[in-house]
C-alpha positions as CSV (number, residue, x, y, z in Angstrom):
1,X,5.7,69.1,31.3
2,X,8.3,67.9,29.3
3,X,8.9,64.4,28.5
4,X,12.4,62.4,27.6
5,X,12.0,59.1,25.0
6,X,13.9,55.9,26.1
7,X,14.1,53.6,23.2
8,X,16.4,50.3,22.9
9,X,17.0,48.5,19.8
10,X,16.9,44.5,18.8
11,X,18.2,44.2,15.7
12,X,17.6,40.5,14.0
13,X,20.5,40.3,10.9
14,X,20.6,36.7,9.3
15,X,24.4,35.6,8.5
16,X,25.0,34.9,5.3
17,X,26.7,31.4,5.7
18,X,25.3,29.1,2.8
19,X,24.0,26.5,5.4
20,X,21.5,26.7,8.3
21,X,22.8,27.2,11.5
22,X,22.1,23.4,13.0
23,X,21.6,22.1,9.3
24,X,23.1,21.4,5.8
25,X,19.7,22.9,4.5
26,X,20.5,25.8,1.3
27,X,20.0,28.8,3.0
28,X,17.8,31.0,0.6
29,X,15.4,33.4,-0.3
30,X,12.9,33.2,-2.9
31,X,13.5,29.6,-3.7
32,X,10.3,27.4,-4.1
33,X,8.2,26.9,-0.7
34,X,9.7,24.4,1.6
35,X,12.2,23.3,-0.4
36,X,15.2,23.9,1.6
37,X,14.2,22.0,4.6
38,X,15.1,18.6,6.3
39,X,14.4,16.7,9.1
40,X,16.2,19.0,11.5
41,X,14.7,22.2,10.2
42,X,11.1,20.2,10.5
43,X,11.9,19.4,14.1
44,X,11.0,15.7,12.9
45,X,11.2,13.0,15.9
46,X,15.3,11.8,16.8
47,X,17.0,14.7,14.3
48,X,20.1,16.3,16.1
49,X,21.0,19.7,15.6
50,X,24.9,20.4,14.8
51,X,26.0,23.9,15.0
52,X,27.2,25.3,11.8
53,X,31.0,26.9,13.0
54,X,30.8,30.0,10.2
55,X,27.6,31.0,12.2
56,X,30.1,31.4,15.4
57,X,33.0,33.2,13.6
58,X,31.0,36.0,12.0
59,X,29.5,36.5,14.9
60,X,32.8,36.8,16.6
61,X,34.0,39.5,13.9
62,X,30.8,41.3,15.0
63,X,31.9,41.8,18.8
64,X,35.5,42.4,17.5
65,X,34.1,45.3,15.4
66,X,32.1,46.7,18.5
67,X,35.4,46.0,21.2
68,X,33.1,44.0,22.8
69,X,33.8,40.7,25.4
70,X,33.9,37.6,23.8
71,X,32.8,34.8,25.7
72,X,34.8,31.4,24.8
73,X,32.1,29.2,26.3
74,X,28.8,30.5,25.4
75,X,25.2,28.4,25.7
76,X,22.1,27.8,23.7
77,X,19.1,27.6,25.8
78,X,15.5,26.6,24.3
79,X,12.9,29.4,24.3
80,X,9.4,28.2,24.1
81,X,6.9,29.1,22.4
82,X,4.5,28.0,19.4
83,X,3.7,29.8,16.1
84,X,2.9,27.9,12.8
85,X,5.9,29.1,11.4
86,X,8.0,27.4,14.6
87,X,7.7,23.4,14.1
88,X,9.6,22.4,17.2
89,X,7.6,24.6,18.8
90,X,10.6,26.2,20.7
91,X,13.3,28.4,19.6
92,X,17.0,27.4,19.6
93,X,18.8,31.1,21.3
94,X,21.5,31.7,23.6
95,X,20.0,33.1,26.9
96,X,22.5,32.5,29.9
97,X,25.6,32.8,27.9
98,X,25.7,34.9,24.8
99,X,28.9,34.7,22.8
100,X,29.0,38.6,22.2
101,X,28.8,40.9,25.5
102,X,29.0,44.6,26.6
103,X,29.8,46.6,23.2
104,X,29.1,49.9,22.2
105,X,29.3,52.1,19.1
106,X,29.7,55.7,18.4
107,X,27.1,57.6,16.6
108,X,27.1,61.1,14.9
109,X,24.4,63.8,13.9
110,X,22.5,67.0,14.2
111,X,22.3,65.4,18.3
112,X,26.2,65.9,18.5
113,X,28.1,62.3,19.2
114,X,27.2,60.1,21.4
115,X,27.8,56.2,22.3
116,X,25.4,53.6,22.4
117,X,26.2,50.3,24.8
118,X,25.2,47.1,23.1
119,X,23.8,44.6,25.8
120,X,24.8,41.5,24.2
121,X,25.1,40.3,20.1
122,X,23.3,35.9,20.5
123,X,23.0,33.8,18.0
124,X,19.7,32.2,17.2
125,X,17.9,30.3,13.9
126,X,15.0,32.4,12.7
127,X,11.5,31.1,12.5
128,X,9.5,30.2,8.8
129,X,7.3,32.9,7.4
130,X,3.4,32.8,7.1
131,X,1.9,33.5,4.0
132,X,-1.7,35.0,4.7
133,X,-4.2,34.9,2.1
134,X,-8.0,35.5,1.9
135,X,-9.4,33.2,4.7
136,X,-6.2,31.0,4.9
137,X,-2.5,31.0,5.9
138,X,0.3,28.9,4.6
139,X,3.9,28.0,6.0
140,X,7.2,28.1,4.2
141,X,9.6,26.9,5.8
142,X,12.6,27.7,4.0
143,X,13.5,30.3,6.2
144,X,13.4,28.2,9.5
145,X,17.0,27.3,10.8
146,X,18.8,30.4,9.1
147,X,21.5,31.9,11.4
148,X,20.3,34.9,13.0
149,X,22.7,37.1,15.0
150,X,20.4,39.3,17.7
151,X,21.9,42.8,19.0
152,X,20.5,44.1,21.6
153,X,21.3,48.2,22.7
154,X,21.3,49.1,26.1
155,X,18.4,51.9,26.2
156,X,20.6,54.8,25.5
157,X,18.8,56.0,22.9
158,X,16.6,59.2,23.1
159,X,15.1,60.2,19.7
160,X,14.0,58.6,16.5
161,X,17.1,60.3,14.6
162,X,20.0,58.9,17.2
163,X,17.8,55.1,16.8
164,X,18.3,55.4,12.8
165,X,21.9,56.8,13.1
166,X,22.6,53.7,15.2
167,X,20.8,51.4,13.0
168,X,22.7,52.8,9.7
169,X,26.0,52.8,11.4
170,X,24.9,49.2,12.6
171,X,24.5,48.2,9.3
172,X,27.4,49.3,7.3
173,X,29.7,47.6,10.3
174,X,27.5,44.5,9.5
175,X,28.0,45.1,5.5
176,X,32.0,45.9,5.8
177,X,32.3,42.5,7.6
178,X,30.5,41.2,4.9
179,X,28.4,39.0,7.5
180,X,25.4,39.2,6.3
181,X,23.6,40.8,3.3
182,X,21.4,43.3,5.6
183,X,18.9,43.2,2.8
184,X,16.0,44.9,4.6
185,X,13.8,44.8,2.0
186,X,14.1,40.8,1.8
187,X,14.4,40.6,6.0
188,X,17.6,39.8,6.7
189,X,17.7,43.4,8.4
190,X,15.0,43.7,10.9
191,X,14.5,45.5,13.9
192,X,11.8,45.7,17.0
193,X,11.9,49.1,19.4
194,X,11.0,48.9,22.6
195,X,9.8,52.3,23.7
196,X,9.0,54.4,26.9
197,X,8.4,58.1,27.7
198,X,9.0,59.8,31.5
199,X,9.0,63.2,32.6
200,X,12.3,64.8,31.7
201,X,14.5,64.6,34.8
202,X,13.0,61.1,36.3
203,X,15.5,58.3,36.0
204,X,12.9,55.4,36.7
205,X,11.6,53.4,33.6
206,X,8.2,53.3,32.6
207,X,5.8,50.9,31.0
208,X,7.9,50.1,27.6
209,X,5.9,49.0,24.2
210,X,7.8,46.7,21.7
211,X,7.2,47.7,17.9
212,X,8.2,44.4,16.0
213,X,9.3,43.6,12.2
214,X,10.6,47.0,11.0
215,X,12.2,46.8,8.0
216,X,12.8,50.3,6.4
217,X,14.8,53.4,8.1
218,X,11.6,55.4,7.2
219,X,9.4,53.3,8.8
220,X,11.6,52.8,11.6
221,X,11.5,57.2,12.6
222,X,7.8,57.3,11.8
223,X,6.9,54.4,14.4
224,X,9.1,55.9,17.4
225,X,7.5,59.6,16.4
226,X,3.6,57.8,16.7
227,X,4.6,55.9,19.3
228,X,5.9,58.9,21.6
229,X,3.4,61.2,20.9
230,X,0.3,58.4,21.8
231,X,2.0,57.8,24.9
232,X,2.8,61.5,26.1
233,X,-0.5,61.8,24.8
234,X,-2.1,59.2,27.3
235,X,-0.1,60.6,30.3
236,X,-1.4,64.5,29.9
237,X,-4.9,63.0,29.2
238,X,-4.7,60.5,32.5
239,X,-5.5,57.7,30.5
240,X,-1.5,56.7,30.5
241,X,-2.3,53.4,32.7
242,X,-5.2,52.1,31.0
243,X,-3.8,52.8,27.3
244,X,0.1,52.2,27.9
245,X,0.5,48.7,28.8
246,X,3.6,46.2,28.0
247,X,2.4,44.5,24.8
248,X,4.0,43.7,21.5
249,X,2.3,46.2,18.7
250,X,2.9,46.5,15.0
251,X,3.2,49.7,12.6
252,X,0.1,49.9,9.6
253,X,2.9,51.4,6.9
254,X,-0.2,53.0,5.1
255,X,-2.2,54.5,8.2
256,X,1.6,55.4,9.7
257,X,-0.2,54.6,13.3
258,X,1.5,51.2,15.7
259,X,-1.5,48.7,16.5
260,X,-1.4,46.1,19.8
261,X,-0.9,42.9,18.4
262,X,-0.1,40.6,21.6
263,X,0.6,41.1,25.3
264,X,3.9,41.3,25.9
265,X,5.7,37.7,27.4
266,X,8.0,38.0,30.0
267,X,11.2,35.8,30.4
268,X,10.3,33.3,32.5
269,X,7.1,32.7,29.8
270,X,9.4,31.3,27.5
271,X,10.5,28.6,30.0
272,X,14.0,28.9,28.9
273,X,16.4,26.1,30.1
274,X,19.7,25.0,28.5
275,X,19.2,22.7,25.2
276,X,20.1,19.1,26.2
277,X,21.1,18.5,22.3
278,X,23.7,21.1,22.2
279,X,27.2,21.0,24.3
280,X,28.4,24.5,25.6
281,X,29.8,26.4,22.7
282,X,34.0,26.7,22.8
283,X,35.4,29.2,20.4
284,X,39.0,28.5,20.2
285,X,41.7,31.0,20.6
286,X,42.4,30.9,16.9
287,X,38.7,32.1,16.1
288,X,38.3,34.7,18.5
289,X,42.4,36.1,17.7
290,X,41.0,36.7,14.1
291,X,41.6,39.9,12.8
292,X,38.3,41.6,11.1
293,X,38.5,43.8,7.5
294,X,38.5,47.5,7.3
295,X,35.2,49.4,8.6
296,X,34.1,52.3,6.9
297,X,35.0,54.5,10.5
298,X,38.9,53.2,9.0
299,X,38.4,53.8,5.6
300,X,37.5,57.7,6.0
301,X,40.3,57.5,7.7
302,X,42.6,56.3,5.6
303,X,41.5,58.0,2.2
304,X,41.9,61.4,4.5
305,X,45.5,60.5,4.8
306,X,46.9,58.6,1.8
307,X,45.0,60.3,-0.8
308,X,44.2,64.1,0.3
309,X,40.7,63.7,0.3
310,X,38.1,65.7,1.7
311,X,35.9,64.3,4.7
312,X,32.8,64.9,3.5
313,X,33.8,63.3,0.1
314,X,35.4,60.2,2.0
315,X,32.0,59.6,3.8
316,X,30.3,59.8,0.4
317,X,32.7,56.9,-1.0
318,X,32.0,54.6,2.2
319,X,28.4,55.1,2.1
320,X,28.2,51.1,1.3
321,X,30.6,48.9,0.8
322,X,30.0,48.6,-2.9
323,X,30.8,52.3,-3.1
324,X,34.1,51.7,-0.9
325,X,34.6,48.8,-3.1
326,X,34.1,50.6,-6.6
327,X,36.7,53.5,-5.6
328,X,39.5,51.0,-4.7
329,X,39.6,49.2,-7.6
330,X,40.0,52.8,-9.2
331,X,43.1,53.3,-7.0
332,X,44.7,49.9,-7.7
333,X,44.4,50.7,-11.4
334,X,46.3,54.1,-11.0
335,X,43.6,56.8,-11.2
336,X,44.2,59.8,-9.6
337,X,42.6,60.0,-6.4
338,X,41.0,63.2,-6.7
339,X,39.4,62.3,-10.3
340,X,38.0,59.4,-8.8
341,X,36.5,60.8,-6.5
342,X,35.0,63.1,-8.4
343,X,34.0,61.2,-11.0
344,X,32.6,58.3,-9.2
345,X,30.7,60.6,-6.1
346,X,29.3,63.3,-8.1
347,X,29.5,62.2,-12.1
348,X,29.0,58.7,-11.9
349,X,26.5,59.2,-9.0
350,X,24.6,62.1,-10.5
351,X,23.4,60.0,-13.4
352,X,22.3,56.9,-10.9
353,X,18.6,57.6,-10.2
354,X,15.3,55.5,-9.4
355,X,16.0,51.9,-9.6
356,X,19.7,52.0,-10.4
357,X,22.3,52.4,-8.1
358,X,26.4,51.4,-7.4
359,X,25.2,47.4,-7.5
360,X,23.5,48.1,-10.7
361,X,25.3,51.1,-12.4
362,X,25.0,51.0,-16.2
363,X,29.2,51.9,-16.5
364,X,31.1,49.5,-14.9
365,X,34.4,50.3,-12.5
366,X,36.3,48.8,-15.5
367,X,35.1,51.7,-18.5
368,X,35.1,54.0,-15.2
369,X,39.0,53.8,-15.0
370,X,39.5,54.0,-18.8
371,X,37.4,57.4,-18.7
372,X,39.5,58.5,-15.7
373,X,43.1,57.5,-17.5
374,X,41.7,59.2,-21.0
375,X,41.0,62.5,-19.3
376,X,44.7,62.2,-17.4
377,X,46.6,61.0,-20.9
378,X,44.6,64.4,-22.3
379,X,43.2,61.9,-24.9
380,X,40.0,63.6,-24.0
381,X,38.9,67.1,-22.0
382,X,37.3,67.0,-19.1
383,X,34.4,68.6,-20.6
384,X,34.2,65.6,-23.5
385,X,34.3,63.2,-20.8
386,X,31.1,64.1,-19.7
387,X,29.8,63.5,-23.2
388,X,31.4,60.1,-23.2
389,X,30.1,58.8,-19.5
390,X,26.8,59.9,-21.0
391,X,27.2,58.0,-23.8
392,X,28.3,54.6,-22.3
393,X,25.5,55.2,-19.4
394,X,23.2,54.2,-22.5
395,X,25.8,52.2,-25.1
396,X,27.3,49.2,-24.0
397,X,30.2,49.5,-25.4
398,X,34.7,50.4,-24.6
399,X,35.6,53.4,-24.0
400,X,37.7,54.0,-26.4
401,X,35.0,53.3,-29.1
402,X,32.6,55.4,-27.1
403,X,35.5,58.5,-27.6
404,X,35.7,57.6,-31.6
405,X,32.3,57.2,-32.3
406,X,31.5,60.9,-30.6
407,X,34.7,62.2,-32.4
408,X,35.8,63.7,-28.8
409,X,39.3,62.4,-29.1
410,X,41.8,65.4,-28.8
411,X,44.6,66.9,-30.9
412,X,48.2,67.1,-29.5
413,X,49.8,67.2,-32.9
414,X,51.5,70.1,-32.9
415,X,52.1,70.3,-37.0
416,X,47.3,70.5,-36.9
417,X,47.2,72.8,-34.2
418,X,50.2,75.5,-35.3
419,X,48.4,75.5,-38.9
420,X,45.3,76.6,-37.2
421,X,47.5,78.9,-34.7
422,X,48.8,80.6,-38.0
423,X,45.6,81.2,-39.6
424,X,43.7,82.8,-36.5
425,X,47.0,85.3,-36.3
426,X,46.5,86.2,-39.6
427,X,42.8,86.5,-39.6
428,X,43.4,89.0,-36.6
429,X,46.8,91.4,-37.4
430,X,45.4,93.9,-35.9
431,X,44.5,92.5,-32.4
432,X,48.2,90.6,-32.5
433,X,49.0,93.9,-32.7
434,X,47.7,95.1,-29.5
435,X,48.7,91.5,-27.5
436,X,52.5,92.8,-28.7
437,X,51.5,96.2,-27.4
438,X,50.9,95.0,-23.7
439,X,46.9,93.6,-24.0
440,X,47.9,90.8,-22.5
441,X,44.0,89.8,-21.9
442,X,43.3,89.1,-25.7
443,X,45.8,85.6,-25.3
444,X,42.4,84.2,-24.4
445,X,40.5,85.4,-27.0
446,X,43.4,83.9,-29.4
447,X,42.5,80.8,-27.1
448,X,38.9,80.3,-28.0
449,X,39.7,81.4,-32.1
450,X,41.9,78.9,-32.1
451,X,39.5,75.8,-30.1
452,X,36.5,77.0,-31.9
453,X,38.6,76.2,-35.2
454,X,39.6,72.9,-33.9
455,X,36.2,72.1,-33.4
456,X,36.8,71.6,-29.6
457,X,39.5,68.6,-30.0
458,X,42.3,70.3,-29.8
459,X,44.2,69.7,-26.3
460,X,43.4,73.0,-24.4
461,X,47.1,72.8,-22.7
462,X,49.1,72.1,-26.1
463,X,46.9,75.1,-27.7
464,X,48.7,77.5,-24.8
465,X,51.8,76.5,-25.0
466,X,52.0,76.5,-28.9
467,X,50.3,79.8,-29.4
468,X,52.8,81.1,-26.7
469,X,55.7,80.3,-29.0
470,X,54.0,82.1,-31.8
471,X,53.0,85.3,-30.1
């Protein structure tokens, strides 16, 4: 018997807005415990929540950038429930009313393409974090109140490569907004799956598992592959009833294997009910008529058509939007196109390895456009460039001192290279001879005499035309 996955994705991003979202609490991460926190944030007795209005527009540019319905009245319910790291013990979410509704996106792979509905995109604050340690647990509450936006897929996903195409394409739309950091290391990209199997063919839904707090792509295909095989695993065996049941399980990142954690709460467990402190949320024409910046889908695009550039080499420079970033300052300091690409994709790129990266890159876009404008000035040979991005990967220092200090800097004099020119000639009569003859091959041996004189710094395109003339 075959069997068909049926996966749907929450994905929790916090909005980087430098307030909470019912606060005037920092938001932060890594500051000192509980310092960012205030009466609202600490649920104390009489504070009033006040929603923060950047938390509403970058969620708006969000369902713009999935052509999603935007709902101008939207509602925050309470959901109710109690964790240490939950003071009021209730959650402020939209429920009834989400501001973001009925989006999809595209996604591409080895599946083919495919589209992926997006239920609804709510805002909510996020919860504190529990530190466990030895025998005891502590609460810092810094985190409690920061804006979370919620997206939630339809389950139209049906393998554990289309769920991390989705995320990835999720999260460089989230990045090119430049709504959030999607640091998923540091949890401001997190995602749960909730998971089923059927027999290929049924269109009923079985009993669905929710994997929560999944942080890493990785960890993200390895949890949907253990979690499909235990449950087909259970239905061959007959044991699918007892050992599949709706409850909220977490992944062991060492063992690779999911673990139940809780029973899984239905809706109406959460006792949701519209928060008497908050009034309906209206988003005015003027913030849901505001146009959103460039997505990465646009950017291929673009580069394709203004600059000549390949596909596969556009997707490389859109990869994140540092990258994207990085390339157009190149262009708006007049590199050539194609140079840039190729030295910021492959050169630049083939030298960035363990802990470095774009963010962190040694050479800096600056010294990267004066390497790109001394190899099209011929002040330096492609091959010497090489030499020189080298050099400043491990020098902090201009380009141009990086050129003299290597001695790489190339001769156009003509008055240098034409006394080299003449001394090769002479050196060779013979083979001039034969070049006269009709050998037209030995030019490039005349070519290399004449370079290997120069030491390498002559310009390669002078040396042709100048031996030309002589010959």
């Amino acid at each position: 018997m075959e069997f068909e996955t049926v996966i749907g994705l929450e994905v929790h991003t916090q909005l980087n807005t430098n307030t909470k979202i019912f606060c005037s609490c920092a938001t932060s991460f890594g500051d000192s415990a509980n310092a960012n926190t205030c009466p609202v944030c600490l649920a104390l007795p009489g504070a009033l929540p006040v929603l923060n209005k950047e938390a509403l527009q970058k969620a708006i540019y969000f369902g713009k950038a999935i052509k999603a319905k935007l709902n101008q009245v939207s509602i925050f319910n309470r959901k109710n429930y109690f964790y240490p790291d939950l003071p009021k013990a209730y959650q402020i979410s939209q429920f009834d009313v989400a501001i973001v509704e009925n989006g999809s996106l595209e996604i591409e792979g080895e599946f083919g393409k495919k589209t992926i509905g997006i239920t609804r995109a709510h805002l909510e604050e996020d919860a504190g974090k529990n530190i466990h340690e030895n025998d005891y647990s502590k609460v810092d509450l810094n985190r409690a109140g920061t804006p979370l936006l919620e997206i939630v897929s339809e389950p139209d996903i049906r393998s554990s490569d289309e769920a991390v195409a989705y995320l990835k394409k999720l999260h460089s739309i989230i990045r090119f907004l430049n709504i959030s950091d999607a640091n998923m290391q540091e949890g401001s990209f997190r995602c749960d799956v909730n998971i089923s199997i059927r027999p290929k063919g049924e269109e009923k839904f079985y009993t669905r598992v929710e994997i929560k707090n999944l942080n890493s792509f990785k960890f993200i295909q390895k949890a949907i592959e253990y979690e499909k095989d235990r449950q087909i695993a259970a239905f061959k065996d007959g044991t699918y009833e007892k050992e599949v049941v709706q409850e909220t399980r977490l992944f062991d990142t060492n063992k690779l294997i999911t673990k139940a954690m809780r029973s899984k709460e239905q809706a109406a467990e959460y006792r949701y009910f519209a928060d008497p402190d908050l009034l309906p949320v209206f988003a005015s024409d003027e913030m849901l008529n505001v146009s959103i910046p460039e997505l990465a889908d646009e950017k291929i695009q673009r580069y394709m058509q203004e600059y000549s550039i390949k596909e596969d080499d556009a997707k490389v420079l859109v990869s994140s939007l540092e990258m994207a970033q990085f390339f157009e300052y190149l262009i708006d300091n007049k590199c050539n196109p194609k140079l840039a690409t190729t030295w910021l994709s492959v050169e630049l790129m083939g030298l960035l390895k363990g802990e470095l990266n774009i963010t962190n890159s040694p050479v800096s876009k600056e010294q990267l456009a004066d390497l790109i404008k001394a190899i099209e000035s011929a002040e330096i040979s492609n091959k010497a460039a090489k030499d020189v991005l080298a050099y400043l990967f491990e020098n902090k220092v201009e380009v141009s001192k990086a050129i003299e200090t290597l001695g790489l800097k190339q001769v156009s004099d003509d008055g240098a290279i034409n006394e080299i020119i003449v001394k090769v000639l002479e050196q060779n009569k013979d083979k001039v001879e034969e070049y006269k003859a009709g050998k037209d091959k030995l030019f490039g041996f005349f070519v290399g005499q004449v370079m290997k004189e120069g030491k390498g710094a002559f310009n390669p395109a002078k040396v042709n035309e100048l031996l030309k003339a002589k010959l």
